[in-house]
VOGU-3710 file (C-alpha; in Angstrom, 3 decimals, decimal comma):
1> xxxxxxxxxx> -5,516/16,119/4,109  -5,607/12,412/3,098  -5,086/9,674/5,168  -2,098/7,909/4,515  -0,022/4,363/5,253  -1,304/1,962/7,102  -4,057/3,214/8,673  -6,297/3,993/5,255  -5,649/0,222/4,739  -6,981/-0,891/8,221
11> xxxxxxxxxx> -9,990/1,364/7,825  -10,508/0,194/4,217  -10,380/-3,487/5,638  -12,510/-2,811/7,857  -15,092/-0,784/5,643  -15,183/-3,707/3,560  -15,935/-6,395/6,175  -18,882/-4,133/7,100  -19,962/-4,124/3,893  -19,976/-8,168/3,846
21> xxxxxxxxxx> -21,241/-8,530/6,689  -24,606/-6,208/5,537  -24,948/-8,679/3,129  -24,695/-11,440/5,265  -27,030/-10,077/7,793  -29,255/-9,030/4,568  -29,753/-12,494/3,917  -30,173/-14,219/7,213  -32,971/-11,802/7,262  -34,824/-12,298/4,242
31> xxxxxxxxxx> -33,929/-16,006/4,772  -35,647/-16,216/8,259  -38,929/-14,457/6,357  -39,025/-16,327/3,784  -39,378/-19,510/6,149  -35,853/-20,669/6,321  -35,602/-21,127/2,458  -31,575/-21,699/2,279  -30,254/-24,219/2,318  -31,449/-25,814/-0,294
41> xxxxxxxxxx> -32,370/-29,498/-0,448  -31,733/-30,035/-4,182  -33,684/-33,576/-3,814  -37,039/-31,857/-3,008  -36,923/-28,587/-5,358  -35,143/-29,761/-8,377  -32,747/-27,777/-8,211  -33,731/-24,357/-10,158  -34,923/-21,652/-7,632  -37,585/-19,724/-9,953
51> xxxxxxxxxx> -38,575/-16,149/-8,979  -42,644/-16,013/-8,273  -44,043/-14,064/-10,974  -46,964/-13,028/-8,885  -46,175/-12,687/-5,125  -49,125/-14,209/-2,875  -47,322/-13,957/0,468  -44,764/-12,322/2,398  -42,685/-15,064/2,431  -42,532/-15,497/-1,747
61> xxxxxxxxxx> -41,943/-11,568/-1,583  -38,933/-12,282/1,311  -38,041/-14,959/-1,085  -37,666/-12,944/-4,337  -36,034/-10,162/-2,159  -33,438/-12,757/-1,109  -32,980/-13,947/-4,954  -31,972/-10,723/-5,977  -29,339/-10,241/-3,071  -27,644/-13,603/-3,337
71> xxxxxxxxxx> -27,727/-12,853/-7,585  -25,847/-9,663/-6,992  -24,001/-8,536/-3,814  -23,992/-12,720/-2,371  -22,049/-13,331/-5,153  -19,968/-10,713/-5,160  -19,094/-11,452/-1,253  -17,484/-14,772/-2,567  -14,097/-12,826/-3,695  -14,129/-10,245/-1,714
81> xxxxxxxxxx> -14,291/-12,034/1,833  -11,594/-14,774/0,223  -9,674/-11,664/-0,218  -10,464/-10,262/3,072  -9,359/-13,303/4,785  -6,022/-13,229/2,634  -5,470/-9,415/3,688  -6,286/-9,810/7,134  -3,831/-12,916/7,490  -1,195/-10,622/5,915
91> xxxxxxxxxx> -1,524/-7,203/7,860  -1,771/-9,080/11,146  1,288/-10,818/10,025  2,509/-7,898/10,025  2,169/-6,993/13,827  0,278/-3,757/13,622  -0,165/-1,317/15,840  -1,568/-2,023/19,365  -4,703/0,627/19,018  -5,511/-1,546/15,670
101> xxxxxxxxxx> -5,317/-5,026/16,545  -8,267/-5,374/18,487  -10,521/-4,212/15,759  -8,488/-5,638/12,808  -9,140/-9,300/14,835  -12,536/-8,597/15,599  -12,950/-7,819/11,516  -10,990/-10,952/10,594  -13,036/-13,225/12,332  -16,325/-11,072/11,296
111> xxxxxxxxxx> -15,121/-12,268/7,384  -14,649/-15,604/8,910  -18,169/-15,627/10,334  -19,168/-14,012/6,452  -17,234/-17,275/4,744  -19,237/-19,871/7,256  -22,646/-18,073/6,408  -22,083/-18,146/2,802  -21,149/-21,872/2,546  -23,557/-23,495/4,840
121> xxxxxxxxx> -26,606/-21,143/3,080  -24,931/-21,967/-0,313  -25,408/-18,615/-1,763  -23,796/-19,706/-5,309  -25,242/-22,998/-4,994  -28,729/-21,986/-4,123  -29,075/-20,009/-7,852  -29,282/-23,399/-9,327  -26,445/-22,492/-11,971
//
């Protein structure tokens, strides 16, 4: 038996705010062993952030690691927590119901929290593109 009306669309909400929010926390990890690497001061590096061909440390390894995330799903988070934000605004417009507004406001402000991290590290502005 499928789940149906509103309740498929606040779990699908909130399956997808989890699913930003990995990548968030993804790269405030790899970030934090790579030695604070993002932001970027484009002044210092010139701009292009090169992958290490051959990996010396940990921190170039965190540092490629990170690369690849912010390439694939950190781009990836920039429509879908713009969209998040959008559906959130609407469905709580909406005045669900009481069992699902705690956790539908606790995931709106998690996608908040998702936007904030992925502007101040720059994730799109960090690939040098």
């Amino acid at each position: 038996m499928w789940v149906r009306g509103p309740v498929a669309w606040y779990v699908l909400l909130l399956v997808l705010t989890a699913l930003a929010g990995f990548t968030a926390g993804r790269v405030e990890v790899l970030n934090a062993q790579a030695g604070f690497y993002l932001p970027r001061d484009f002044a210092v590096d010139g701009g292009k952030w090169r992958q290490s061909l051959y990996v010396v440390t940990a921190a170039e390894n965190a540092r490629n690691q990170m690369r690849d995330v912010v390439g694939t799903w950190g781009l990836v988070q920039y429509p879908l927590t713009y969209g998040l934000v959008v559906a959130y605004g609407v469905t709580l417009y909406r005045r669900p119901a009481l069992r699902w507004r705690m956790p539908l406001v606790v995931g709106a402000l998690a996608t908040v929290g998702c936007v904030v991290l992925m502007h101040y590290r720059g994730y799109f502005t960090a690939l040098g593109w």
